[in-house]
C-alpha positions as CSV (number, residue, x, y, z in Angstrom):
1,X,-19.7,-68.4,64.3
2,X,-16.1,-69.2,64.2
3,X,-14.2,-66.1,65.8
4,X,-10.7,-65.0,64.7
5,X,-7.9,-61.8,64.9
6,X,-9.5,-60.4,61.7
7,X,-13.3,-61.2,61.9
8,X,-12.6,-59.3,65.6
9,X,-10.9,-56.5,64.5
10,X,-14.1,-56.1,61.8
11,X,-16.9,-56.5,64.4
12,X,-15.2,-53.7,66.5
13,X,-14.7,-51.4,63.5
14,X,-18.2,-51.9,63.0
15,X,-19.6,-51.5,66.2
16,X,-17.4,-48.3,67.7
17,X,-20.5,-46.7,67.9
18,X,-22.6,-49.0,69.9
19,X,-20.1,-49.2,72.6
20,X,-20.0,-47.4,76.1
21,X,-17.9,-44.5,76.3
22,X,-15.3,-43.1,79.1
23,X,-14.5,-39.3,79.0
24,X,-11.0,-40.2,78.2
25,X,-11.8,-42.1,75.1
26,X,-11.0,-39.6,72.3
27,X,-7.5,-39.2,74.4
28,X,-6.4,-43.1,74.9
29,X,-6.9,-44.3,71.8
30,X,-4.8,-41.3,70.1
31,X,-1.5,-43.0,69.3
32,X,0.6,-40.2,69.0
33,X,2.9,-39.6,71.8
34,X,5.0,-36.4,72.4
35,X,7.4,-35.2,75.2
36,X,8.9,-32.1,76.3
37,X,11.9,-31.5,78.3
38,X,9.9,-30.9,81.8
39,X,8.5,-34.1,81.4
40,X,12.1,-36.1,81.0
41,X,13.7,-34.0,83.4
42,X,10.9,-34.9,86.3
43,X,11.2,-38.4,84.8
44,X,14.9,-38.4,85.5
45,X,14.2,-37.5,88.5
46,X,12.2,-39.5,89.5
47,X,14.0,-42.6,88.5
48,X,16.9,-40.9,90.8
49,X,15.3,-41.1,93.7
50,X,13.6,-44.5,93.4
51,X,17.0,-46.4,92.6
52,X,18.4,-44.0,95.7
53,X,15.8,-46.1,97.2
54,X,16.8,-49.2,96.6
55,X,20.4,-48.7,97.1
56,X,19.7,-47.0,100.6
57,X,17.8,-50.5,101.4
58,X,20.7,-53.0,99.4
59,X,22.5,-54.9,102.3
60,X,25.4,-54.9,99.9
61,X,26.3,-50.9,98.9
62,X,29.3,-51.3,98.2
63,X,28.5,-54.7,96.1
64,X,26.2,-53.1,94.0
65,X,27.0,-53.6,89.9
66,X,25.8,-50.4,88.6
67,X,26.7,-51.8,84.9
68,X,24.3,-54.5,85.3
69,X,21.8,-51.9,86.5
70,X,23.2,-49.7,84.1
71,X,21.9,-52.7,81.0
72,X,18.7,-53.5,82.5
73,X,17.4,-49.9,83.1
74,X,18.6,-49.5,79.6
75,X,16.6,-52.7,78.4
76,X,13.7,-51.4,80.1
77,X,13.6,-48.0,78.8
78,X,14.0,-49.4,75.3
79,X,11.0,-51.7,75.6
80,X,9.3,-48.3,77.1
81,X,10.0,-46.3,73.6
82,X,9.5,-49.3,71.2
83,X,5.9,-50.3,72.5
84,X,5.2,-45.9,72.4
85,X,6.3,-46.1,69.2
86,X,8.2,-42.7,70.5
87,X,10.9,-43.9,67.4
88,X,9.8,-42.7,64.0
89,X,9.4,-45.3,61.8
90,X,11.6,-43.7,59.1
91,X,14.6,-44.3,61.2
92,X,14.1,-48.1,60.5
93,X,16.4,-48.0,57.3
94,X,19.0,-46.3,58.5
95,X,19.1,-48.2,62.0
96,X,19.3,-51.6,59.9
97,X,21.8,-50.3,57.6
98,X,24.2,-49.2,60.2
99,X,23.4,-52.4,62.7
100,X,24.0,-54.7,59.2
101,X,27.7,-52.7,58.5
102,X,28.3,-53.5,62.3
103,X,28.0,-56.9,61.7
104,X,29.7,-57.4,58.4
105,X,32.8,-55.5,60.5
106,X,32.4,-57.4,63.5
107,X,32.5,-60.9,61.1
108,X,35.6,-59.6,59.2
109,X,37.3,-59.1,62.1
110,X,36.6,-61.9,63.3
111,X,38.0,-64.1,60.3
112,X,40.6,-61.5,59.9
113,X,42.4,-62.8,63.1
114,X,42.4,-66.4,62.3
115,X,45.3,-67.0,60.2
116,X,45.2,-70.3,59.2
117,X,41.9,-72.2,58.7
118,X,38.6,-70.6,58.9
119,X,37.2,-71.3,62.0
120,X,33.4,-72.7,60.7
121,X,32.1,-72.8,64.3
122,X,33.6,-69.2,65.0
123,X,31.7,-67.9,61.5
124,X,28.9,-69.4,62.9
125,X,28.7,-67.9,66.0
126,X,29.0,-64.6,64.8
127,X,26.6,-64.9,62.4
128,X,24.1,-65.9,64.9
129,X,24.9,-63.1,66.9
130,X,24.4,-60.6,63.7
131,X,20.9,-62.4,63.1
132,X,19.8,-61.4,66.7
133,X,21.3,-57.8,66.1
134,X,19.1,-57.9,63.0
135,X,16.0,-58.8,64.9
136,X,16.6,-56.8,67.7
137,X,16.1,-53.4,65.4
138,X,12.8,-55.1,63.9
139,X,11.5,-56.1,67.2
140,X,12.2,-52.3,68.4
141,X,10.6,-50.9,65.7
142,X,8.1,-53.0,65.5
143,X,7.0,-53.4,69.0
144,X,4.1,-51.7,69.0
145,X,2.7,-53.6,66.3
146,X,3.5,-57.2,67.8
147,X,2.0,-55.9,71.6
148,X,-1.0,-54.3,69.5
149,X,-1.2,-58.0,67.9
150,X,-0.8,-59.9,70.7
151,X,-3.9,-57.2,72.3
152,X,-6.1,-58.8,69.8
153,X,-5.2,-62.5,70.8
154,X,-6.4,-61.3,74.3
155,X,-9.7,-59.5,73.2
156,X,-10.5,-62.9,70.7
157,X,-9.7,-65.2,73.6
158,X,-12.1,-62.8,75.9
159,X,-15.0,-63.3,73.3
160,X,-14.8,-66.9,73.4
161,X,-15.1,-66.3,77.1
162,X,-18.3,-64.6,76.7
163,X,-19.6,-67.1,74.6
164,X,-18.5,-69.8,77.2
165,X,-20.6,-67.3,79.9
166,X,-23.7,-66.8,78.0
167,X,-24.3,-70.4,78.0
168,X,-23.9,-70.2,81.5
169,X,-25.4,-67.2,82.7
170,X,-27.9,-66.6,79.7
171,X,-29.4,-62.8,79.8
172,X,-27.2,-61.9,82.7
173,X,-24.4,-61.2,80.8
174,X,-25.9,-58.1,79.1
175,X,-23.8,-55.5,80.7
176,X,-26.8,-52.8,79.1
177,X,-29.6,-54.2,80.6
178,X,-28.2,-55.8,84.2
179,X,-24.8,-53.2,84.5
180,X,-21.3,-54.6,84.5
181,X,-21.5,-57.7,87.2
182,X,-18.2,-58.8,88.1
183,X,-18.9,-62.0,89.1
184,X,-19.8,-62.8,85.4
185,X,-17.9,-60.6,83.2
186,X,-14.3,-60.9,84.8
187,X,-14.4,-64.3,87.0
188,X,-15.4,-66.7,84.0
189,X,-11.8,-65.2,82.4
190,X,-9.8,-66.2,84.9
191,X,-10.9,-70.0,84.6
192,X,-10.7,-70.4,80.9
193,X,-7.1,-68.5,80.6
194,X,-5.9,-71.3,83.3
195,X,-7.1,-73.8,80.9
196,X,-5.6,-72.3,78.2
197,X,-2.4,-71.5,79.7
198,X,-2.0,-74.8,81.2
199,X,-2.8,-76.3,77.7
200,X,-0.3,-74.2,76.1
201,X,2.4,-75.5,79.0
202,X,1.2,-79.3,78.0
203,X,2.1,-78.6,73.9
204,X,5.2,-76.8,75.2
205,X,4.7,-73.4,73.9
206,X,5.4,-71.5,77.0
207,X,8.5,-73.7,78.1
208,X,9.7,-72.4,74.2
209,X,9.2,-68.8,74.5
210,X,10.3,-68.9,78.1
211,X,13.8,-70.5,77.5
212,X,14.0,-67.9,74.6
213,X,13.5,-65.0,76.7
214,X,15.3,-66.6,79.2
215,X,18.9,-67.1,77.3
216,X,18.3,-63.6,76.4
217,X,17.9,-62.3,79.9
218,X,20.8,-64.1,80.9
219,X,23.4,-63.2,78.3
220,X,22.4,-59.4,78.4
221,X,22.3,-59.2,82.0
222,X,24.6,-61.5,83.1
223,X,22.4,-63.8,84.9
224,X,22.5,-67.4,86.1
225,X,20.2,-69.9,84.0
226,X,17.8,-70.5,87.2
227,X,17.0,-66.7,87.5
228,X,16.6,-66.0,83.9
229,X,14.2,-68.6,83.5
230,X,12.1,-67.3,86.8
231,X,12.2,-63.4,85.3
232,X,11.1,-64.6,82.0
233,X,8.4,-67.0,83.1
234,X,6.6,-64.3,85.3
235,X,5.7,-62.6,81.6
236,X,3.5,-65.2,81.5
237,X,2.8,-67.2,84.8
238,X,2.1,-66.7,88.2
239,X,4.8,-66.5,90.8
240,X,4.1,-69.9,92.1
241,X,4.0,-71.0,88.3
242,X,7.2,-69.4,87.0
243,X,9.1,-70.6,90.2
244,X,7.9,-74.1,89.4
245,X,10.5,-73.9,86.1
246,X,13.1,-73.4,88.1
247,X,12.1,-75.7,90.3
248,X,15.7,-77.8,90.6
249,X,17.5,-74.8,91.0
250,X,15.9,-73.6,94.2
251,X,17.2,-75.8,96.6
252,X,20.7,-74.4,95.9
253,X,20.1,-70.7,95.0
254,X,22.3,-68.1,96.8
255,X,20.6,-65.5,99.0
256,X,21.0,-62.8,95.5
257,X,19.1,-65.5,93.6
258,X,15.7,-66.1,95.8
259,X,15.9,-61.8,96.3
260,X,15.5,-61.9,92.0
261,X,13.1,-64.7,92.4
262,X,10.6,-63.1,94.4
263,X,11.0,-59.6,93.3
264,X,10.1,-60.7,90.1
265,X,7.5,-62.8,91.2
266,X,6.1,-59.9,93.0
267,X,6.7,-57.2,90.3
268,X,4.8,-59.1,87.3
269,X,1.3,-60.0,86.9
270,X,0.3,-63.5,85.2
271,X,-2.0,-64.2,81.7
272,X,-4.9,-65.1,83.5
273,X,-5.6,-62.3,85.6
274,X,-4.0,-60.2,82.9
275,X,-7.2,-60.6,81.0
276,X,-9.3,-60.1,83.9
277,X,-7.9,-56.2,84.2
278,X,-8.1,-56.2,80.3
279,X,-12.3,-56.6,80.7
280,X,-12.0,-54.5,83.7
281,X,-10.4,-51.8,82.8
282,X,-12.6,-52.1,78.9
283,X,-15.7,-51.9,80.5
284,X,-17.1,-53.4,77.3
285,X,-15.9,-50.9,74.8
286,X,-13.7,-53.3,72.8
287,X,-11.2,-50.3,71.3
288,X,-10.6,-49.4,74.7
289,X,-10.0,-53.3,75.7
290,X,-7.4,-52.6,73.2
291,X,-5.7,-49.5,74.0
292,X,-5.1,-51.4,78.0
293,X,-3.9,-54.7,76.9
294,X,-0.8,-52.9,74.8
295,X,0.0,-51.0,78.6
296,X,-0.9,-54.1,80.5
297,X,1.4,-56.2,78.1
298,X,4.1,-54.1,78.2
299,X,3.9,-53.4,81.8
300,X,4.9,-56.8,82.6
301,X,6.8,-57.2,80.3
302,X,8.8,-54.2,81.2
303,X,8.6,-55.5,85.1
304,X,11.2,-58.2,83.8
305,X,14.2,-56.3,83.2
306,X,13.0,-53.9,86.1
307,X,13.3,-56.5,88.4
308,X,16.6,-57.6,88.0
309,X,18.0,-53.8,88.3
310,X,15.8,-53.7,91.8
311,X,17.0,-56.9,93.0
312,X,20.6,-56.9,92.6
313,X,20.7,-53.1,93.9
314,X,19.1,-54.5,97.0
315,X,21.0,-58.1,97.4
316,X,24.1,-57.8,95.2
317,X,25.3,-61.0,93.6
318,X,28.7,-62.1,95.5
319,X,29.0,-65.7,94.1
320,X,29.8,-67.5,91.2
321,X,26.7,-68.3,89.0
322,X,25.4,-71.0,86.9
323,X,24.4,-69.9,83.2
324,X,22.8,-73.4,82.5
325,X,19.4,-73.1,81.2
326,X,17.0,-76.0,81.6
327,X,13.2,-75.9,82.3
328,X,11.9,-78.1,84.8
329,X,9.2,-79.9,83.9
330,X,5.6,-79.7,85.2
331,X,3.0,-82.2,85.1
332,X,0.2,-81.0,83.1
333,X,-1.8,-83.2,82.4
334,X,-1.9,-87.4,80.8
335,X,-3.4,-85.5,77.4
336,X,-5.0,-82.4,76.2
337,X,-8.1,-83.0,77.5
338,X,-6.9,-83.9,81.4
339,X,-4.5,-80.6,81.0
340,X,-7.4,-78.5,79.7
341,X,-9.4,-80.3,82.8
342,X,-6.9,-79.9,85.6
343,X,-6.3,-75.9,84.3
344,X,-9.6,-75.4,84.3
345,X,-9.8,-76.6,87.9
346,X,-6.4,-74.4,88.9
347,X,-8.7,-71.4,87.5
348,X,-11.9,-72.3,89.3
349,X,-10.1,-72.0,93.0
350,X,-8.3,-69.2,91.4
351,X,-10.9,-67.3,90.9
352,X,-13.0,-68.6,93.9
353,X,-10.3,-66.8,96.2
354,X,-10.2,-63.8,93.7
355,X,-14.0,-63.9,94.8
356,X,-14.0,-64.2,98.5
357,X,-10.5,-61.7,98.5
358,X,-12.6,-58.9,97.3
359,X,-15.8,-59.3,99.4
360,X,-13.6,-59.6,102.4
361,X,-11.3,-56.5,101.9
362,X,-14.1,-54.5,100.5
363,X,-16.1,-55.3,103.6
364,X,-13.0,-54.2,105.9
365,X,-12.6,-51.1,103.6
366,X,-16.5,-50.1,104.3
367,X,-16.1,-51.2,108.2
368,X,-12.9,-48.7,108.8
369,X,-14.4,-45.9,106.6
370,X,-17.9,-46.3,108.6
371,X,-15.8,-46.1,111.8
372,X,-12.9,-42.9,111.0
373,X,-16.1,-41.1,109.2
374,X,-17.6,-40.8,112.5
375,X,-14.6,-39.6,113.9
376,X,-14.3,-37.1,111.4
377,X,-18.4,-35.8,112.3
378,X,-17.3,-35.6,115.2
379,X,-13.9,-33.6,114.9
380,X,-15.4,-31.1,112.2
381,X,-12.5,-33.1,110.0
382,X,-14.7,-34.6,107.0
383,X,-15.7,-30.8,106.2
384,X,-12.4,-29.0,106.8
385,X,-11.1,-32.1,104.1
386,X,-13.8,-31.5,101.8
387,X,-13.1,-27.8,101.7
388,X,-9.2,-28.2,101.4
389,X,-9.5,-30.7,98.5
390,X,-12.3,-28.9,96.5
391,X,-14.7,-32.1,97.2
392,X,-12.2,-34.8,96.1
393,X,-12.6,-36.2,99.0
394,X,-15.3,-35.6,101.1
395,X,-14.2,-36.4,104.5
396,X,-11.5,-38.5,106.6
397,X,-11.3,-42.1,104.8
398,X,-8.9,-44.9,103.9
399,X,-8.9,-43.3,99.8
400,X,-7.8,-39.9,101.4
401,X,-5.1,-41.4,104.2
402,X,-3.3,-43.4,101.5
403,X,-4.0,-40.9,98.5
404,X,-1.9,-38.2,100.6
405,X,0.2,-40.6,102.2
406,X,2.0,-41.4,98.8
407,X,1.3,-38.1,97.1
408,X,4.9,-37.3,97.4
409,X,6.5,-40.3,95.4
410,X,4.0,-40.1,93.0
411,X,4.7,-36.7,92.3
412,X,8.5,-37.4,92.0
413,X,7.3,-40.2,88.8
414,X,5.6,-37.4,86.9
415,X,2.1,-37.8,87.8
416,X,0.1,-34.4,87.0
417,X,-0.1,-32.5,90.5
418,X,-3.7,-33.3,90.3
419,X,-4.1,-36.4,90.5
420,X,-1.0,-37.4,92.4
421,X,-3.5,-38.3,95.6
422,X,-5.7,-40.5,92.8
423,X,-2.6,-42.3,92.0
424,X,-1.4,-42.2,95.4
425,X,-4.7,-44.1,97.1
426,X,-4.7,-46.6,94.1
427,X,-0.8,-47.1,94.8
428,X,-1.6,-47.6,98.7
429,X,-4.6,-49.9,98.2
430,X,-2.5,-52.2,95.8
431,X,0.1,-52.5,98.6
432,X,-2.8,-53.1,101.6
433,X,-5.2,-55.1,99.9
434,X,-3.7,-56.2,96.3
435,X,-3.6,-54.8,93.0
436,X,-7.1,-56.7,91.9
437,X,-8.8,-53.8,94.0
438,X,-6.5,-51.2,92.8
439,X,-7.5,-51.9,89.4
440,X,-11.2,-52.6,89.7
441,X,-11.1,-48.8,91.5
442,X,-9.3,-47.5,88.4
443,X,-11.7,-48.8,86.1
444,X,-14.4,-47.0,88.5
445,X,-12.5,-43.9,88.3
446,X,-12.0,-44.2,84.5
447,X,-15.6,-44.0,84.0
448,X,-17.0,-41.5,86.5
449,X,-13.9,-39.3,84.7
450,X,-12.9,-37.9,87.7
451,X,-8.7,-37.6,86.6
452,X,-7.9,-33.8,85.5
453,X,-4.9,-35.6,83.3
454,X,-5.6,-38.7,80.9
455,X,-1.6,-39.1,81.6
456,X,-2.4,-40.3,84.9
457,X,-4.5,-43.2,83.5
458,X,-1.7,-44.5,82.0
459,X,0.8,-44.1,84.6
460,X,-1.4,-45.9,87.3
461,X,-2.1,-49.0,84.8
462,X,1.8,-49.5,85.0
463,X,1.8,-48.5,89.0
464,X,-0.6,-51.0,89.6
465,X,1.1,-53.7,87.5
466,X,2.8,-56.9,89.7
467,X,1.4,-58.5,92.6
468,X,3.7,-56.7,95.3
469,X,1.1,-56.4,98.5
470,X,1.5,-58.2,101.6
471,X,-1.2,-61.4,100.9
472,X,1.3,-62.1,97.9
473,X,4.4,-62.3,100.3
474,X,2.8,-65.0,102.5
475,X,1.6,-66.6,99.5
476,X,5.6,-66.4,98.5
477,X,6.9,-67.9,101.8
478,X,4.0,-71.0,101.7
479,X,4.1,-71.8,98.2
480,X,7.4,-71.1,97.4
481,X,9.2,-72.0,100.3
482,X,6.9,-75.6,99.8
483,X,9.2,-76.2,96.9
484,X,12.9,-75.5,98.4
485,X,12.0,-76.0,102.2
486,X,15.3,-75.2,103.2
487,X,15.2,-71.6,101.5
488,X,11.9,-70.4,104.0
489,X,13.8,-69.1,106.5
490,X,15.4,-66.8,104.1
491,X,12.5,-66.2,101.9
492,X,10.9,-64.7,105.5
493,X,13.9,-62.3,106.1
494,X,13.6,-61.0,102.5
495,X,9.8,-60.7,102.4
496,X,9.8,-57.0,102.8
497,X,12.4,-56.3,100.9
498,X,11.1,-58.0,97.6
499,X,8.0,-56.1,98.6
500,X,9.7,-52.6,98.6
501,X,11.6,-54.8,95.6
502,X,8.7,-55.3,93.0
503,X,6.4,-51.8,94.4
504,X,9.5,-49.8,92.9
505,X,10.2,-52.0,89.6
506,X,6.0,-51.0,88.6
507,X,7.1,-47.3,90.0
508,X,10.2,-47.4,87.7
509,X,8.0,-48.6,84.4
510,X,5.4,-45.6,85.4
511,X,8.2,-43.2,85.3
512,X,9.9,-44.4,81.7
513,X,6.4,-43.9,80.3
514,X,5.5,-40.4,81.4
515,X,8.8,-39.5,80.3
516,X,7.2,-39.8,77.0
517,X,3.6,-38.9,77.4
518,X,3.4,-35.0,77.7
């Protein structure tokens, strides 16, 4: 049976029904968003204190560019609003006509100064520019139609996966009869989204896109080539991956540079394990599959822009820059076939550490809750906890230590009181032991319903967003650091400071959108 966008989109209609629930259903999948002025004030707030933050921690104050900050928060909180749909739709007419008298102003002005001759490269330029202007108001507008479609492209490449794993697996992939196994329902997606990406990387799709976004980036934010092309390519790619594009540049990069390159390196998450938190976080119930993959999409993409504020607020840019943009280029594969081959492979030990990462920290995790449970018997703790937190939390663990050790800034982004210690422990365990735990946790919490806010579903799916936790930093420095081995030093004396770097861009996304989810 051949599987497509719209055969998908049927099969789900069809099948609502059939599907698992989550108490939160009804409540995610209602598109309508609303706001209040609490909400935007705390959200203000919020974002206040987290760039005070980043400032307090720039080794440059005085060097900061608050403009450049100034565009990309902007950016950011536009991609926020466009992907809510917050805009009405009505507006669309009236933004277009005003955006298309700009232009034909802008144009006449233009030709207006030149005296003599008309300047046919001039005319050209600006008419380029006014047919970005153009699509920039459709893309706003329309943004949460494109991240909804692009959703779809994740959830038909996920079935294919399944059909890939039954053949495998057989019966054990029937999540009713033998539970949700993670070993077969979310590792068997990272390996075929390595093939695919690395197939798309051998037809030159993502080199495309990624110079597009790229070019954007840097003319809106006033970037170098190098660190546009690194920001853009973490949309898609894994740090290792995106830095590979850039590749040439790295050598050479100031200290400002390889702060941006690993902030956003450690702020976004890549396709492959993308998908993974889409199934994850699903649980089987393909509506709901849906409703994530627009936050997950956006998240990263949103991590972009965020990355650049954070970064050049913590390492101002000093020197000149380059603005030439040109993507390395990364061996593949000899066809399609060896490309498919060799991602295939890439996803294999992908997921293979994925594996052994999880049954290693979720080990230590059940070791040091086994061993400060007994010291909370023994203290009277565990029920003095129990009592205070109404049986959230039923004695001294690692969930309750990190849940109230990052209540505060959680409360400061607009989480719900209730659940800031929810938010908090996931926020915690991302840092500690990577965001892969934090989100397989979430998806536990999702289902056992034990959030007092739906809100705080959202926010923590953009929290968790990025791979900023200390395994990823080493990975940094080694892999990295293997391709400019002249930059490691440096790349050591940043680590924790692209840490703090990419925690606060996923922090700074949470905040935009529970501005606008009252």
């Amino acid at each position: 049976m051949e599987i497509t966008i719209d055969t998908l989109t049927a099969t789900v209609t069809g099948v609502v029904e059939a599907m698992p629930t989550t108490p939160y259903r009804d409540i995610l999948l209602n598109k309508t968003i609303s706001f209040s002025f609490d909400s935007i004030a705390m959200g203000l707030l919020g974002l206040a204190v987290i760039i005070g933050l980043a400032w307090l921690f720039s080794t440059d104050r005085k060097g900061v560019d608050w403009k450049q900050a100034g565009r990309g928060l902007f950016l950011q909180l536009m991609i926020a609003i466009a992907v809510l749909q917050v805009v009405p739709a009505d507006w669309l007419k009236p933004a277009l006509l005003i955006v298309g008298t700009i232009i034909v102003v802008v144009i006449g002005l233009g030709i207006a100064r030149r005296k003599t001759a008309l300047n046919l490269k001039r005319i050209t330029h600006l008419l380029s520019v006014g047919a970005l202007m153009l699509l920039g108001v459709l893309a706003f507008f329309y943004a949460g139609e494109i991240v909804e479609f692009l959703g779809k492209c994740f959830i038909a490449v996920l079935a294919w996966t399944k059909i890939g794993s039954e053949f495998l697996f057989g019966g054990l992939m029937d999540a009713n009869h033998f539970g949700f196994i993670f070993a077969f329902q979310i590792l068997p997606t990272i390996i075929f989204f390595a093939a695919l990406t690395n197939l798309f990387f051998y037809l030159g799709v993502i080199q495309k896109v990624v110079w597009l976004l790229a070019w954007l980036l840097t003319k809106a934010m006033r970037l170098s080539g190098a660190e546009g092309l690194v920001a853009a390519g973490n949309i898609f790619l894994g740090q290792i991956e995106a830095s590979l594009l850039a590749k040439m540049y790295l050598p050479s990069m100031t200290r400002s540079e390889i702060m941006l390159v690993m902030t956003a390196g450690l702020a976004t998450i890549a396709g492959g394990v993308l998908a993974a938190y889409i199934g994850m976080l699903g649980a089987g119930d393909e509506l709901m599959k849906l409703a994530f993959a627009k936050h997950l999409l956006s998240a990263s993409v949103m991590a972009a822009p965020g990355a650049v504020v954070i970064a050049k607020i913590i390492v101002p840019q000093r020197e000149d820059i380059n603005n030439k943009i040109e993507v390395a280029k990364k061996e593949a594969g000899k066809n399609i076939l060896d490309a498919i081959a060799n991602g295939a492979t890439e996803g294999l030990r992908l997921a293979a550490n994925v594996a052994a990462m999880l049954l290693v920290f979720y080990a230590l995790i059940a070791g040091f809750n086994f061993i400060i449970d007994k010291i909370g018997i023994w203290t009277n703790l565990n029920e003095v906890i129990a009592n205070a937190t109404n049986g959230q939390y039923q004695g001294l663990s690692l969930e309750f230590i990190l849940g109230y050790l990052f209540a505060p800034v959680i409360w400061l982004m607009g989480v719900p009181w209730s659940d800031v210690t929810l938010v908090g422990q996931l926020l915690g365990q991302k840092l500690i032991m990577t965001e892969f735990i934090g989100y397989q946790n979430l998806s536990t919490m999702i289902q056992t319903g034990v959030f007092y806010d739906p809100r705080s579903i959202i926010m923590a799916v953009y929290v968790l967003c990025g791979f900023a936790n200390f395994v990823s930093v080493g990975m940094q420095i080694g892999g990295i650091g293997s391709l400019a081995p002249k930059q490691k030093v440096l790349m050591s004396q940043l680590g924790m400071r692209a840490l703090l770097g990419g925690t606060l861009v996923a922090m700074i996304s949470a905040t935009m959108v529970g501005m606008f989810l009252s």
